[in-house]
C-alpha positions as CSV (number, residue, x, y, z in Angstrom):
1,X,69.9,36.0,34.0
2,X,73.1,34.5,32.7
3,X,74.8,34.9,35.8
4,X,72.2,34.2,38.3
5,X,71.6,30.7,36.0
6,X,75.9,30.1,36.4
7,X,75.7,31.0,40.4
8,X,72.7,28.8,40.6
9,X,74.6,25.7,39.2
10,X,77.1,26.0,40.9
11,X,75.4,26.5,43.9
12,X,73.5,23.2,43.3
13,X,77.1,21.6,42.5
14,X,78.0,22.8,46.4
15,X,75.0,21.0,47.3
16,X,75.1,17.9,45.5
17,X,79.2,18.2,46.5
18,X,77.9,18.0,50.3
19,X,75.1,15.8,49.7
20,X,77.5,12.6,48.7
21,X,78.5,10.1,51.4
22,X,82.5,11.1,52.6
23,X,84.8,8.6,50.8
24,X,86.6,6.4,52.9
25,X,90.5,7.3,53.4
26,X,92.3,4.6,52.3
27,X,94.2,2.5,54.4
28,X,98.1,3.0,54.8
29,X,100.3,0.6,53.2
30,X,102.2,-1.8,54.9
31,X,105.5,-1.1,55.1
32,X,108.1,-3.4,56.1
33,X,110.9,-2.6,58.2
34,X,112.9,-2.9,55.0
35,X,111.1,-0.8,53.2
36,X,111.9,2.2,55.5
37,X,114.7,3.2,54.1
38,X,114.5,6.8,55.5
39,X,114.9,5.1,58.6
40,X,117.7,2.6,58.3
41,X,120.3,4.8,56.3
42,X,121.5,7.2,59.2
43,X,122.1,3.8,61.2
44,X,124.5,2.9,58.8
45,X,126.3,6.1,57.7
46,X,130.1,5.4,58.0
47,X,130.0,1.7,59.7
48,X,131.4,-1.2,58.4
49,X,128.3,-3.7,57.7
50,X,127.2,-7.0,57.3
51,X,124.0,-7.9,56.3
52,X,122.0,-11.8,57.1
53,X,119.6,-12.1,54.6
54,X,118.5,-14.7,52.1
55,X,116.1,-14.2,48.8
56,X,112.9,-13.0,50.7
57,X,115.0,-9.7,51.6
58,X,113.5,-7.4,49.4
59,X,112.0,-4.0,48.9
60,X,109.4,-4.4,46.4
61,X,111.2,-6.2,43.6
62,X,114.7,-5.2,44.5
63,X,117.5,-7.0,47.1
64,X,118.0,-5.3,49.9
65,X,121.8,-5.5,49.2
66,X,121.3,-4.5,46.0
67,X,119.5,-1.2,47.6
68,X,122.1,-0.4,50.3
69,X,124.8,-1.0,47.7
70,X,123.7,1.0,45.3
71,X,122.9,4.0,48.3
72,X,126.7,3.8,49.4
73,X,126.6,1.8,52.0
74,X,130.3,-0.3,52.9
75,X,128.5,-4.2,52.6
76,X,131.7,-6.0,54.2
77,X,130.2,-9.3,53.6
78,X,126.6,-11.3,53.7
79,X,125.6,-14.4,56.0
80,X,123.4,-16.3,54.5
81,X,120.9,-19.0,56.3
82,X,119.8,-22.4,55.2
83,X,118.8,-22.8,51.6
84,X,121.5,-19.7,50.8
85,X,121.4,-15.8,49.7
86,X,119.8,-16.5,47.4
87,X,117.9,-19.2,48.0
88,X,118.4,-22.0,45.7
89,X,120.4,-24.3,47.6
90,X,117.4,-27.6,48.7
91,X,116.4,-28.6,52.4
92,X,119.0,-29.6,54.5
93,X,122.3,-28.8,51.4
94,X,125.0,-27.2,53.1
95,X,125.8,-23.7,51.6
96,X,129.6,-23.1,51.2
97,X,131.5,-19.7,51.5
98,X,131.6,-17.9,48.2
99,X,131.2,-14.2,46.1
100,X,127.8,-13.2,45.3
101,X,128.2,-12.6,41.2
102,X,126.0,-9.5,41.1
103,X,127.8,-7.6,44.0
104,X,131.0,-9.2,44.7
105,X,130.1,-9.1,47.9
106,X,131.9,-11.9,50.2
107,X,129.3,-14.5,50.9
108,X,129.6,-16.7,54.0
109,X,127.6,-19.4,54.6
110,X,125.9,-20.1,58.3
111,X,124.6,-23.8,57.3
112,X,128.2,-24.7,56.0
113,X,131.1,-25.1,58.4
114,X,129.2,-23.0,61.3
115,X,126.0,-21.8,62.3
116,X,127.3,-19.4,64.4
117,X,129.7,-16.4,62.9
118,X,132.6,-16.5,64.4
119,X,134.6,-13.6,66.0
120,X,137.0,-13.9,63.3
121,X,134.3,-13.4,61.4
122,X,132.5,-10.1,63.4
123,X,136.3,-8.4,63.6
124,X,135.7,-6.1,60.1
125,X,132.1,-5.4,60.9
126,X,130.5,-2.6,63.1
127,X,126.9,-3.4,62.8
128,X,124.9,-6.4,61.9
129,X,121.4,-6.1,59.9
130,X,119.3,-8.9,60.0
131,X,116.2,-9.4,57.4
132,X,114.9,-12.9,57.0
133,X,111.3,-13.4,56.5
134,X,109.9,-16.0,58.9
135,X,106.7,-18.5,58.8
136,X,106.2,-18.4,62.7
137,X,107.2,-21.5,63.4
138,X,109.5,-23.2,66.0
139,X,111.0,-25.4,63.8
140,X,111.5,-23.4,60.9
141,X,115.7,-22.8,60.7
142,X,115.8,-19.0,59.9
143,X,115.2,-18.2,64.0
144,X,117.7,-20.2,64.9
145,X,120.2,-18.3,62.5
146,X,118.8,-15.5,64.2
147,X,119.5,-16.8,67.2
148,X,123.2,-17.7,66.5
149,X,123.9,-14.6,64.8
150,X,122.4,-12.2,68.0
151,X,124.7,-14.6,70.2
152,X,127.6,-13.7,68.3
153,X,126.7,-10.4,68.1
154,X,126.5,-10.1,71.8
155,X,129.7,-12.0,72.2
156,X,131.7,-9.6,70.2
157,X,130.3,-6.1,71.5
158,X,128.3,-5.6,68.3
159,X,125.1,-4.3,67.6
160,X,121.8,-6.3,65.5
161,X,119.2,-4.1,63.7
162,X,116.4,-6.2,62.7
163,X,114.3,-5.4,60.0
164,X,110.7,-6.8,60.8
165,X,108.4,-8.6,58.9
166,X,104.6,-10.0,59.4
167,X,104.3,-13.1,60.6
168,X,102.3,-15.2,57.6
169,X,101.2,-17.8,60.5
170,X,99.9,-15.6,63.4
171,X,98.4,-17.5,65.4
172,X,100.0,-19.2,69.0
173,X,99.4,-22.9,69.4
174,X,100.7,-26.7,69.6
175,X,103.0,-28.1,72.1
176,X,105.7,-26.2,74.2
177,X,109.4,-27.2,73.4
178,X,110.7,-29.2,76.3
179,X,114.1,-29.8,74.7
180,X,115.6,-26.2,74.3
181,X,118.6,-26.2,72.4
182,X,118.8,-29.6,71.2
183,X,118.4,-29.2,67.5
184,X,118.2,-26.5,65.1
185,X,114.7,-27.2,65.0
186,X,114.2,-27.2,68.5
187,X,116.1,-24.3,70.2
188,X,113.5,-22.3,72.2
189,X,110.9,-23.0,74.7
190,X,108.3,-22.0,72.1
191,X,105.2,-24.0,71.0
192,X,105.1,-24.9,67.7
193,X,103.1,-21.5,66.5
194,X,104.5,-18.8,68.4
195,X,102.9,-16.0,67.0
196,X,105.8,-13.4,66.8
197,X,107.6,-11.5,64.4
198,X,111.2,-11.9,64.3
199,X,111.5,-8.9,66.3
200,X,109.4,-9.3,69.0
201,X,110.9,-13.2,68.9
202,X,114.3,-11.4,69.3
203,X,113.5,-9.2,72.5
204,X,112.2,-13.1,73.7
205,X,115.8,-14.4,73.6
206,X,117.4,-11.4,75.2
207,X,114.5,-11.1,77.9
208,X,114.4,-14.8,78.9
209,X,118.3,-15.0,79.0
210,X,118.0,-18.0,76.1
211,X,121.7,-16.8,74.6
212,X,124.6,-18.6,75.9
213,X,125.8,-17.4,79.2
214,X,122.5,-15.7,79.4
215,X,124.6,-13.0,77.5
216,X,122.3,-9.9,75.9
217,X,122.1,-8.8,72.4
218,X,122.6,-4.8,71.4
219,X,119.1,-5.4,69.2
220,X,117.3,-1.9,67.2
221,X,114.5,-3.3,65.9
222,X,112.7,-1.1,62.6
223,X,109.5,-2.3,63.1
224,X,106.5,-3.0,60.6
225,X,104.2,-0.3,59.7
226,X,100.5,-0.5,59.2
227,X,100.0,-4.0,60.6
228,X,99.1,-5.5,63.9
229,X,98.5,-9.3,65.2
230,X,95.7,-10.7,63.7
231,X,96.1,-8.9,60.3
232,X,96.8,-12.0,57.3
233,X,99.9,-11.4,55.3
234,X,100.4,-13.2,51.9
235,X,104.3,-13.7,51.5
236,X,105.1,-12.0,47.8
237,X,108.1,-14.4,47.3
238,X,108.5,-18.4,48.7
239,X,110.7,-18.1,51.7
240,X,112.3,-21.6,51.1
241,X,112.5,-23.6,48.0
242,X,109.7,-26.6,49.1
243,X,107.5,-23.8,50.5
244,X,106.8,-21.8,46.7
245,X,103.4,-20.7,47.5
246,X,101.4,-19.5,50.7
247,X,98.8,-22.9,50.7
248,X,102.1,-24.3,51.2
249,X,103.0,-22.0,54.0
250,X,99.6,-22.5,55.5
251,X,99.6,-25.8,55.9
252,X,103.2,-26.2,57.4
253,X,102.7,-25.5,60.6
254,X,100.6,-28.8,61.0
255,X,101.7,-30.8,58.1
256,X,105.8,-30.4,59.1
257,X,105.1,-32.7,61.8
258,X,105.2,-35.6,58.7
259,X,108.8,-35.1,58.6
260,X,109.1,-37.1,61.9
261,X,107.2,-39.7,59.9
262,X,107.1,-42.2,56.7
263,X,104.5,-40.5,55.3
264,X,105.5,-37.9,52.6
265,X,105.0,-34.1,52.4
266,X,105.4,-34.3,48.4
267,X,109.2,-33.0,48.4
268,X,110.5,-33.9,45.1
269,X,107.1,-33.1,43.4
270,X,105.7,-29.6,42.0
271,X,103.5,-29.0,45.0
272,X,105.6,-29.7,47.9
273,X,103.5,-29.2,51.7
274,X,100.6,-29.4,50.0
275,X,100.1,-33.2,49.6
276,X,100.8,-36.4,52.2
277,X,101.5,-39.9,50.9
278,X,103.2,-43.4,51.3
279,X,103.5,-46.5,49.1
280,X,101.6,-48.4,51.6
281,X,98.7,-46.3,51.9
282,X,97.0,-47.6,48.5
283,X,93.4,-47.1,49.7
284,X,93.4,-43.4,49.0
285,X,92.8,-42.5,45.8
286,X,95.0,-39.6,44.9
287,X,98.4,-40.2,44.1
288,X,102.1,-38.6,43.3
289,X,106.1,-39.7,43.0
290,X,109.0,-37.8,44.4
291,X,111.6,-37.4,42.6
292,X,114.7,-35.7,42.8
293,X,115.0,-31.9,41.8
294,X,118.3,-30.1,41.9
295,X,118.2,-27.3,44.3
296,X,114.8,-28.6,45.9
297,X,115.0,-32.0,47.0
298,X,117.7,-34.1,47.1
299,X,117.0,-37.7,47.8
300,X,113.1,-36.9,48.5
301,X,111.1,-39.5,50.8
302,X,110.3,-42.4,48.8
303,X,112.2,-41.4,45.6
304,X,110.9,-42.5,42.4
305,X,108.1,-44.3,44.2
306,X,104.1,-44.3,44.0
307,X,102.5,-42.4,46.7
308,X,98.9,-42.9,47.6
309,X,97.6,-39.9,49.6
310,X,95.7,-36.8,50.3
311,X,95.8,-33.9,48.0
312,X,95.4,-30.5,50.4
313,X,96.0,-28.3,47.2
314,X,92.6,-26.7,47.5
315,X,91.8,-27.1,51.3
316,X,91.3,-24.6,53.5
317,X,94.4,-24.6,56.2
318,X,93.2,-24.1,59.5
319,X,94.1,-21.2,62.2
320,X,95.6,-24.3,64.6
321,X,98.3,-27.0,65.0
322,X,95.7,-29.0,63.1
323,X,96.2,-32.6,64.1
324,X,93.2,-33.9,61.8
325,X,95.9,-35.5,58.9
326,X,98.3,-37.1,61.4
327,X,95.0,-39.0,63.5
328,X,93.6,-40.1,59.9
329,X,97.1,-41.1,58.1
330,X,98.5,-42.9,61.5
331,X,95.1,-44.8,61.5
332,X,95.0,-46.2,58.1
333,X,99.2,-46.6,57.9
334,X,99.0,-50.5,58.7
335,X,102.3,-51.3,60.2
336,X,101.6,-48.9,62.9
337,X,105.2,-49.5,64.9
338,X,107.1,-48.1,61.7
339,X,104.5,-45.2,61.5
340,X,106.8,-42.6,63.4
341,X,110.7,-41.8,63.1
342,X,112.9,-40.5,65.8
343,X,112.6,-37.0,64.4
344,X,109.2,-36.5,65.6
345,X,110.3,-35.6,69.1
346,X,112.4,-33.0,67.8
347,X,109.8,-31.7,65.8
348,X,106.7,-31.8,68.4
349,X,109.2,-30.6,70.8
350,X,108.0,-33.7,73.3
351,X,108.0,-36.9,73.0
352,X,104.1,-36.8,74.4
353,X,102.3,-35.8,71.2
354,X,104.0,-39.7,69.4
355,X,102.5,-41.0,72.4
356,X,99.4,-39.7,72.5
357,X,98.7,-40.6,69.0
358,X,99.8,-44.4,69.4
359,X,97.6,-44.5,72.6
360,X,94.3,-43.4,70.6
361,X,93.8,-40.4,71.9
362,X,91.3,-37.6,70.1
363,X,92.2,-34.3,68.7
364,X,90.6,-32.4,71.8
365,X,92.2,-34.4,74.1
366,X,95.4,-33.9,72.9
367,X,94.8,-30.4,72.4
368,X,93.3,-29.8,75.9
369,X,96.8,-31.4,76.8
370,X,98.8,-28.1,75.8
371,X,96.3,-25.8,77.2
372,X,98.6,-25.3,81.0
373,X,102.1,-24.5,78.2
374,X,100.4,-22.3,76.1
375,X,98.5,-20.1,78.6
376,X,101.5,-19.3,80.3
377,X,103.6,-18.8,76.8
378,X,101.0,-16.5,75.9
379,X,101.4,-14.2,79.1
380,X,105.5,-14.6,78.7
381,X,104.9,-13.3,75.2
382,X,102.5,-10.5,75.9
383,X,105.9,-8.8,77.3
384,X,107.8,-8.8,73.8
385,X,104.6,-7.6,71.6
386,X,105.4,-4.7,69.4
387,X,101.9,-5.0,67.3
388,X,99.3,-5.8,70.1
């Protein structure tokens, strides 16, 4: 009886066992093409190597210099982008040459004397590896180190792995660039939201010959794992110093456009991108003062003067070149000639969008404006999509 009562429970365990619903397997963890170690290592083994990276190139908690230091690999020397390696250095502050303390790794700056490396400065190095993290916009200045550094590359016979990274603002919209090359913030013909990883951005500029002399990088590309367009991705570190949190990296794509105007974008306060404000705009009833902050903002937009503005802390950003806050703030700005700066064509990429604005056009019609650019972006891009 003893044992026929023990096989009958656990026969009813089997049962109840089969009876519940299957778990669900949990989902893979994205990896980054960082953290694929595994991966990267063997393209390294015995080559002389310099990495481009800046304080958003980690693996989990950890640099990624500090990794492939640690693992042996011969680190030659580090290019880092605006803001620095490290990422303390404010908007716009050129970075000098120096030695990184932790590593006494050679440090040289590409927002100093150059952009570009030079090939004095390629001649000890056998491979470049590039790991920046992006926002996925045209006019933020880590492509076009990209960009500078894969022409060099090319240029000197040597090769560019890129380690890939999700794109926090995946989405495609806002006017084409018509001004290639111009600027630093303008040097692809790109709308403003382009909707590409660095990678797939990078097999762009090779494909559409956009390097000088139409000249082709030697790119590998480690791409991310366990994530695909579409996907959101929630940066774990601020990839610039006046973009610390991702409402702030939301918002940019639509609210940088206020750099080509004399409303502020709350640089020199705690919550930079994530408010608008002038002086002159005193019937709104929030309100804020720039000031300077070492490392952040030097010489902010209407230093040590009383903003009246919008506060977008708690809004929710919007999937588009939203084009809501420039309409409402041109509108109520009352010297409307002063309104705009001659940064804004570099910024929109055209000088249409300033236009537009001052000629009273609506949101749709503006919008319905890009539609002929972006359709035929978006096919041109379909060509270069690693995570369709």
């Amino acid at each position: 009886m003893v044992r026929l009562f023990v096989f009958g429970c656990v026969l009813l365990g089997v049962v109840a066992c089969k009876a519940q619903p299957p778990k669900e397997k949990p989902s893979a963890a994205l990896a980054t093409g960082a953290d694929q170690l595994p991966l990267l290592l063997p393209k390294l083994a015995n080559k002389r190597v310099a990495l481009t990276v800046n304080h958003t190139s980690l693996i989990g908690k950890t640099h990624l210099a500090d990794s492939l230091k640690n693992l042996g690999v011969h680190i030659v020397k580090i290019f880092g982008p605006e803001h620095g390696f490290r990422g303390n250095a404010a908007d716009g502050e050129l970075v000098n040459d120096s030695v990184d303390l932790k590593t006494g790794i050679p440090l040289v700056s590409l927002y100093g004397k150059n952009k570009k490396p030079t090939a004095a400065q390629l001649a000890d190095v056998d491979v470049v590896v590039f790991d920046i993290q992006d926002v996925g916009t045209r006019f933020y200045t880590y492509i076009g180190t990209m960009h500078y550094v894969m022409e060099a590359c090319a240029e000197s016979d040597k090769k560019m792995i890129i380690l890939d990274r999700p794109n926090p603002n995946d989405f495609v919209d806002g006017p084409v660039n018509d001004k290639p090359l111009k600027s630093f913030v303008a040097m692809h013909t790109i709308p403003i939201a382009h909707g590409l990883t660095v990678g797939e951005l990078a097999q762009m500029i090779n494909g559409e010959g956009w390097l000088l002399n139409k000249v082709k990088c030697n790119i590998e590309i480690v791409p991310v794992k366990n994530w695909k367009h579409g996907e959101p991705y929630l940066l774990p570190v601020g990839p610039s110093p006046n973009l610390p949190n991702n409402q702030a990296i939301q918002l940019y794509p639509s609210i940088c456009l206020f750099e080509g105007t004399v409303v502020s974008v709350g640089r020199g306060t705690p919550f930079p991108f994530q408010v608008l404000g002038n002086p002159e705009l005193k019937q709104l009833p929030f309100t804020f003062t720039p000031v300077a902050i070492k490392g952040v903002a030097v010489k902010p937009p209407h230093e040590n003067k009383l903003c009246y503005g919008i506060d977008l802390r708690n809004a929710t950003p919007a999937r588009k070149i939203d084009l809501s806050y420039l309409l409402k703030m041109y509108s109520l700005y009352p010297d409307k000639e002063k309104f705009f700066t001659s940064y804004i064509d570099l910024l929109a990429g055209t000088s249409a969008l300033k236009e537009q604005v001052k000629a009273g056009l609506t949101e749709d019609q503006i919008r319905a404006s890009w539609q002929e650019d972006l359709n035929a972006f978006k096919n041109k891009r379909k060509k270069y999509l690693l995570y369709p």
